[in-house]
N, C-alpha and C positions, 0 to 999 in steps of 0.2 A: 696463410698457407705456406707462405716462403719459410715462416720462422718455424712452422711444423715439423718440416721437412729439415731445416737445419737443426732441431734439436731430434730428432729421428735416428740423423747422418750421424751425430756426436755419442750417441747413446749406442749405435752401432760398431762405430769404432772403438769402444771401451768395452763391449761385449764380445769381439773381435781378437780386444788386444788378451781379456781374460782367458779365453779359451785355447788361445796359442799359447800362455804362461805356465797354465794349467798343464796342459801336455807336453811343456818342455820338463815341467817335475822329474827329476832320478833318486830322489832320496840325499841330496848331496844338496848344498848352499848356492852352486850355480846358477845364477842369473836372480841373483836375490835382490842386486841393485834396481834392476827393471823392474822387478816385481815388486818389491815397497814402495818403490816413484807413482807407478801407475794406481797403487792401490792408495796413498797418502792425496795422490791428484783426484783420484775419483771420491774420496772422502771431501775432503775440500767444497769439490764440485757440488756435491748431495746436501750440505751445509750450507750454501753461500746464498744468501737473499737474491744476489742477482739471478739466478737462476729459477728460482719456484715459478717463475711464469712456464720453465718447460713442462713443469708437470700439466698446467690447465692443458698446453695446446698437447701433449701426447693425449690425456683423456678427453680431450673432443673425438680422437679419432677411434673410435670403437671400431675394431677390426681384429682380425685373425693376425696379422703381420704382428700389430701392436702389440697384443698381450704374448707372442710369441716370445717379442725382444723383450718385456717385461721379464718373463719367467727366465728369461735366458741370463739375463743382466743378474737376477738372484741367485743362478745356480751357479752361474763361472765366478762372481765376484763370491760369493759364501767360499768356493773351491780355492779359489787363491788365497784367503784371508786363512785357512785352517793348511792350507802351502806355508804362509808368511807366517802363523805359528810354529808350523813346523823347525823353518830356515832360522826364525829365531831361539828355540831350544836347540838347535845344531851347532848352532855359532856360539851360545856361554856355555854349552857342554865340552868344545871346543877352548873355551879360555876368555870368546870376544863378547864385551858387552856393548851395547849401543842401544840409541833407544828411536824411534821413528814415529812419527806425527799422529800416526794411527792408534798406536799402544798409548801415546801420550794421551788421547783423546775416549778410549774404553776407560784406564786407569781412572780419568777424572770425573767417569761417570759413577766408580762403585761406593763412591763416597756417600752419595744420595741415595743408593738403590731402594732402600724399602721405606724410603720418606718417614714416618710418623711411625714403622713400626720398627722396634729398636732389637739391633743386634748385641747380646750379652756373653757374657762367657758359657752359658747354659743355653745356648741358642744350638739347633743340631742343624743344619744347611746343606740341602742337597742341590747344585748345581749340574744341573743338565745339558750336557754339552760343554764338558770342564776342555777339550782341547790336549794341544799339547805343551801348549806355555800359559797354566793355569793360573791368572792375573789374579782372577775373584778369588778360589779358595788361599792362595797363599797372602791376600788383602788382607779379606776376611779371618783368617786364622791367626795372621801376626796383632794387628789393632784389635779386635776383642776376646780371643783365644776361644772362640765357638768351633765346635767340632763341624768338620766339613766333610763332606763327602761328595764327590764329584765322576759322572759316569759318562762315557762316550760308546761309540759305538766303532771307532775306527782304532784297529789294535796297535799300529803306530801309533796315533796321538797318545795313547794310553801309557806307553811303554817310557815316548818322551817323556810325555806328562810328571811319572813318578820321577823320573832318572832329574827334571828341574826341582821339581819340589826334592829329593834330596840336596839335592844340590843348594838350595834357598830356603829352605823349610825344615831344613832337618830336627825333628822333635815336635814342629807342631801337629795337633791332631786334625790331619789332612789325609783321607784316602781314595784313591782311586781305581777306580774300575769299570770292565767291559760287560755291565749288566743293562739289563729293563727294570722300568720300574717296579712294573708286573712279583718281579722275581727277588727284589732288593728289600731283606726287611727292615732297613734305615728308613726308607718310604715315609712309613707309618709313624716312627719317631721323629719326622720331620718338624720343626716349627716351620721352617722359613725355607722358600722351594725358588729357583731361578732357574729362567729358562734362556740360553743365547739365543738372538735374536736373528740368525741364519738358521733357525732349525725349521725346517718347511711345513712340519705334524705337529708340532709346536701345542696347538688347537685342538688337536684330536688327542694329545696325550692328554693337556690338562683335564678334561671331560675323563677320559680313565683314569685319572688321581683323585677324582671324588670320593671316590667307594676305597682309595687306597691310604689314604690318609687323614691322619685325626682335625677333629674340630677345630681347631684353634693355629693352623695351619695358613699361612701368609706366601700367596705366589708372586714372585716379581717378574712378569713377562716383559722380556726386550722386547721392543716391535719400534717399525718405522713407518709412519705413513705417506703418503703425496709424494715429494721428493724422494725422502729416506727411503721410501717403498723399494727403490732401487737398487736398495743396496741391503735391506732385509725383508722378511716377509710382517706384513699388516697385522696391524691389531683386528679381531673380530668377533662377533658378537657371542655371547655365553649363555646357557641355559639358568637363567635367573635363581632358580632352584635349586642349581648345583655352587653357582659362585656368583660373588657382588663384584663388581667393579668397585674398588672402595676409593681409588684415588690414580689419577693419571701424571708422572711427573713428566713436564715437558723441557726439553734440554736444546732449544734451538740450535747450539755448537755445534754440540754432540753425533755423532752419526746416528743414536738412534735413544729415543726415548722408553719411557717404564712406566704398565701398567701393574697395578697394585690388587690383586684380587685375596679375597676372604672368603667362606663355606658361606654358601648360598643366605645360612640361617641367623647370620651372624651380622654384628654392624659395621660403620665404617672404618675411616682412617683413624678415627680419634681414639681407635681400640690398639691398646700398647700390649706387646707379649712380654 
């Protein structure tokens, strides 16, 4: 009970400290130091072996409070980390480069992303939730020169977005935009689909890419379970008929790992586009 309660208290405080970071936001680099510390410490935290025993005693306690600080912990810590995107396209638009624990630790995730299914120069790549300091498409588009396209819903991020990829990307085929899937017809040209792993409909979009996208169509859903759960939203179950789970990459470091999905009718990982 004691240690319930003091991983409760700590998960509180970090939910606490997001949501005051969150709302000190102006648009400006301001208090950018607090805000990487807390977000590179809570990464850490979500990682660290010593920890996972917090997750068993949080889900003993099935309660309203619980899941309350669950959802809360995902929504301020998603808000600050697309803040800390933000601060960091302000600052090399600005002139300053630096790099922090967090970016070091995404960056060394996109290496793996689609395990067994290979990224080529004819690969077309729509990234869901490109941001505003777009890691994957400007990865992605320098190492294999595949066309990317990447779409947010937040018209800042967007605006940054482009103004870094100029700035770092200038000439690769990288574009960006403030569309739906529904209404983008790259969709459909898709090979290879990525989803960030703070996007909360995450689940419900993929379900509407079935009917929107062709056959031979490779999703890499970020998701974090148990621990990580904290810091994005879970993996979950899929309409078997619409998609296969083809392969799960698990990244203990990492703050979150990657499931590999393919068209319901289709096989598994050993299948290369």
């Amino acid at each position: 009970m004691k240690t319930q309660v003091h991983a409760e208290r700590v998960l509180t405080e970090y939910a606490e400290q997001f949501a005051r970071l969150a709302r000190q936001y102006d648009g400006t680099a301001h208090h950018s130091e607090v805000l990487e510390g807390t977000i590179n410490q809570y990464a850490a935290f979500i990682t660290s072996d010593a920890n996972r025993g917090i997750w068993e005693e949080l889900h003993q306690s099935e309660s309203e409070d619980r899941n309350r600080l669950i959802a809360d912990l995902r929504a301020y810590s998603a808000r600050c980390v697309a803040i800390m995107e933000k601060i960091r396209a302000l600052k090399l638009l600005n002139g300053q480069t630096e790099r922090t624990d967090y970016f070091d630790n995404i960056e060394s995730c996109i290496e793996e992303e689609f395990g067994g299914f290979r990224l080529t120069a004819t690969s077309n790549v729509l990234m869901i939730g490109s941001g505003s300091f777009p890691m994957t498409p400007l990865y992605i588009a320098k190492r294999t020169g595949a066309s990317v396209v990447g779409i947010d819903i937040d018209d800042e991020a967007i605006e940054l977005g482009q103004r870094v990829v100029e700035r770092l990307g200038g000439g690769l085929p990288i574009t960006l935009t403030k569309a739906f899937v529904e209404n983008l017809p790259y969709t459909q040209q898709a090979t290879h689909i990525i989803f960030s792993s703070t996007i909360e409909n995450k689940y419900r979009l993929l379900d509407q890419l079935h009917d929107l996208t062709n056959d031979r169509v490779v999703v890499a859903m970020r998701f974090g379970d148990r621990l990580k759960s904290l810091f994005n939203y879970p993996k979950q179950e899929t309409d078997e008929r619409k998609w296969n789970l083809a392969e799960v990459i698990m990244r203990p470091e990492q703050v979150f790992d990657i499931a590999l999905y393919t068209k319901g009718s289709r096989g598994g990982a050993n299948e290369q586009l």
